[in-house]
PAZA-830282 format. One record per residue (C-alpha): residue number from 0; y, x, z. Coordinates in Angstrom, 3 decimals, m for minus. Each point is the difference from the previous one (the first is absolute). Example, Ala and Ser with C-alpha at 12.3 -4.5 7.8 and 13.67 -1.06 7.14 Angstrom:
BEGIN
<site num="0" v="m4.500" u="12.300" w="7.800"/>
<site num="1" v="3.440" u="1.370" w="m0.660"/>
//
This chain:
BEGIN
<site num="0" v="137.313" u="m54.247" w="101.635"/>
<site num="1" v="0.877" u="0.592" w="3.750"/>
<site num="2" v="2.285" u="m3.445" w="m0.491"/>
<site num="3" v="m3.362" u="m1.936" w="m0.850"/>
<site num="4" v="m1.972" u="1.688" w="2.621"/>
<site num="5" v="2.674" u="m1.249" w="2.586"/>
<site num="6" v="m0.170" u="m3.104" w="m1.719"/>
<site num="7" v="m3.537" u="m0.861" w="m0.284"/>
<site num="8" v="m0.051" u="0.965" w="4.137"/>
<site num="9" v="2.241" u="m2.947" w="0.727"/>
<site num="10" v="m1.684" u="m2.390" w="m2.359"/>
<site num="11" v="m3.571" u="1.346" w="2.012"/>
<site num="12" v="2.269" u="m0.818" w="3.307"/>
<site num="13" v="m0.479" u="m3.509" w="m0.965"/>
<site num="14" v="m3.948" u="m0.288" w="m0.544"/>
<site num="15" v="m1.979" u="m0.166" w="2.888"/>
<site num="16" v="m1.594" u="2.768" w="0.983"/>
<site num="17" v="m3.692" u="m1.924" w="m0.169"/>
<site num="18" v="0.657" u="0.216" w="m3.539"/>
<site num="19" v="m1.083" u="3.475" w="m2.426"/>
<site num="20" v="1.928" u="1.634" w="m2.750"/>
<site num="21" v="m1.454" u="1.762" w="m2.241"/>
<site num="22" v="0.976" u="1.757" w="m3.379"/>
<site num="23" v="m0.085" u="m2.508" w="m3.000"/>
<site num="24" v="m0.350" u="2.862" w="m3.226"/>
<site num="25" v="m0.396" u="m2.805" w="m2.771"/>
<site num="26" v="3.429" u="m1.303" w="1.014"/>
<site num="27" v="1.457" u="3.486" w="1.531"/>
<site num="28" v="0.791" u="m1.893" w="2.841"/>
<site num="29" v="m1.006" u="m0.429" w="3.775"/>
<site num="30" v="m2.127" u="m3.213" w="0.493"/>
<site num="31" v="m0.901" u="m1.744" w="3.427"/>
<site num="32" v="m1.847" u="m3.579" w="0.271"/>
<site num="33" v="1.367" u="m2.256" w="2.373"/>
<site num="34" v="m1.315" u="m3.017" w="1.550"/>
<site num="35" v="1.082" u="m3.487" w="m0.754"/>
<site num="36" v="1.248" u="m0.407" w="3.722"/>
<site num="37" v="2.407" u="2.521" w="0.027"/>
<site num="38" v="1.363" u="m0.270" w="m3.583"/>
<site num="39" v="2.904" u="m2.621" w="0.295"/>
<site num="40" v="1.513" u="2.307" w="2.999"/>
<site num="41" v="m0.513" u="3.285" w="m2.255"/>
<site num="42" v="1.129" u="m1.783" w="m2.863"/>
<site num="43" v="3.848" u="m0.630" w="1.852"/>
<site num="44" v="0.037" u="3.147" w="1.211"/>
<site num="45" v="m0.624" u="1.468" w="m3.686"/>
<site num="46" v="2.645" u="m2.075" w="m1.114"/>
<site num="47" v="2.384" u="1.825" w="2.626"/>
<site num="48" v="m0.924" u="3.151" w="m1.605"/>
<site num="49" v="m0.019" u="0.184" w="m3.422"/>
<site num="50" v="3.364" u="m1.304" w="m2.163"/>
<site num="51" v="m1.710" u="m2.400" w="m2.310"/>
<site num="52" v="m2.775" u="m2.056" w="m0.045"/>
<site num="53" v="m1.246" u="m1.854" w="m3.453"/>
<site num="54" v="m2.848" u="m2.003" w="m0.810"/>
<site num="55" v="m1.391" u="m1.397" w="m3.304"/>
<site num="56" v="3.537" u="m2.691" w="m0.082"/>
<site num="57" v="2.568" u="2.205" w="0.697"/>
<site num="58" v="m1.117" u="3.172" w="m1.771"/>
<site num="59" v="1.817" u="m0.398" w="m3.212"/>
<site num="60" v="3.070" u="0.966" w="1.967"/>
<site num="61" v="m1.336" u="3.470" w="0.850"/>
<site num="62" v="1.664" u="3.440" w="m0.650"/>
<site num="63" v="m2.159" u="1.359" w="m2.933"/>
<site num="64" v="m1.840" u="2.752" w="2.250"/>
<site num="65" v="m1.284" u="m2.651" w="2.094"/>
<site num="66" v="m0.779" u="m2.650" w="m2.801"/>
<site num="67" v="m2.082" u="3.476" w="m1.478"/>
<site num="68" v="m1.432" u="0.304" w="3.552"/>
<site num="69" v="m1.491" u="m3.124" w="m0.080"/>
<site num="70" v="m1.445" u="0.284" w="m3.364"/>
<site num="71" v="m1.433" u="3.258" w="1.076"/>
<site num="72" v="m1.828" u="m1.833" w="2.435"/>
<site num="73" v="m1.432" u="m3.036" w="m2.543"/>
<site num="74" v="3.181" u="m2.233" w="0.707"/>
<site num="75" v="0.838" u="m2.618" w="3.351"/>
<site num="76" v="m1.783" u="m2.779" w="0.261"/>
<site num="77" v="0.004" u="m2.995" w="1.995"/>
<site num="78" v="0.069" u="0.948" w="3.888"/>
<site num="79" v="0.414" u="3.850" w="m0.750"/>
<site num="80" v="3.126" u="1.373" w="0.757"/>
<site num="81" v="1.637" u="3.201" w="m0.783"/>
<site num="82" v="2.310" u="1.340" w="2.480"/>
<site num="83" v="2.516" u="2.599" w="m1.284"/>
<site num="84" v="2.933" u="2.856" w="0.870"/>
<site num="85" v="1.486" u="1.776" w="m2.566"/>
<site num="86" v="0.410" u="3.945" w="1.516"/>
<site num="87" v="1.987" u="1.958" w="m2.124"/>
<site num="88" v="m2.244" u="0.692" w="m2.746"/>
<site num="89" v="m3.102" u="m1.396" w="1.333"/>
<site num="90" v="m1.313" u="m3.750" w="0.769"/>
<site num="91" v="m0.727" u="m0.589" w="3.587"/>
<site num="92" v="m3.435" u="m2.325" w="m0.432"/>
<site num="93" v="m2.291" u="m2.598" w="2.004"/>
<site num="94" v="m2.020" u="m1.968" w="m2.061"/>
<site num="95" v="m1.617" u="m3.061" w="1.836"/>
<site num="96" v="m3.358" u="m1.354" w="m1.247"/>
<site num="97" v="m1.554" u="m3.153" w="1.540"/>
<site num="98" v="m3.789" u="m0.143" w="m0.293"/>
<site num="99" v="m1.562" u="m2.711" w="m1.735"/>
<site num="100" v="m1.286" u="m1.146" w="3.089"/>
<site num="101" v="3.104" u="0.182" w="1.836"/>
<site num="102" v="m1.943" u="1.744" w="2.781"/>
<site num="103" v="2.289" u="3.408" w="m0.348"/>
<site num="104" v="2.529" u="1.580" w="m2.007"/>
<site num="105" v="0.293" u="3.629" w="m1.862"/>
<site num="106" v="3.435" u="1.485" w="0.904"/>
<site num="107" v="0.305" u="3.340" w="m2.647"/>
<site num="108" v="3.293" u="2.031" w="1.238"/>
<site num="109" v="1.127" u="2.450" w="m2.086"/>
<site num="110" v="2.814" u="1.758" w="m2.120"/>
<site num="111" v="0.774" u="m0.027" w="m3.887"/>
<site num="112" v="2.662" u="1.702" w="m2.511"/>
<site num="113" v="2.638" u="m2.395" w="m0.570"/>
//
């Protein structure tokens, strides 16, 4: 897990430091909320990161660990996305949730068996 650990440090590299992560245990993930403002720049820096990015369109074309991930997490819907990197045995994860007021987002990070 050491490679996930290094991992989820560079994705936290790209959150501004205003913003607080905390452990997420429903989704075994790390969660942090981050403002409206700053979420198109974290958003492009995400994308640098992780290998794939799919949302509720382009999903179908998934590996099957990460169409399972999504299911696991109630499916993509419009304006989530879920960012992925396949790690050996393991998904690489960042699922993006827009709130239905568009005031913030929920970014979970977090690893899964492939």
């Amino acid at each position: 897990m050491d490679n996930f650990n290094v991992f989820l440090n560079s994705i936290r590299e790209q959150i501004p430091t205003a913003y607080r992560w905390e452990k997420d245990d429903r989704f075994d993930a790390y969660l942090v909320v981050i403002g409206k403002n700053d979420s198109e720049s974290v958003m492009g820096r995400l994308s640098g990161i992780f290998a794939s990015r799919w949302d509720s369109s382009t999903l179908g074309n998934a590996s099957k660990p990460e169409i399972k991930l999504a299911k696991e997490f109630g499916g993509i819907k419009n304006e989530q996305i879920l960012f992925t990197s396949l790690n050996g045995n393991a998904v690489f994860f960042g699922v993006w949730w827009p709130w239905g007021d568009n005031s913030r987002i929920s970014l979970r990070v977090g690893a899964a068996k492939a």
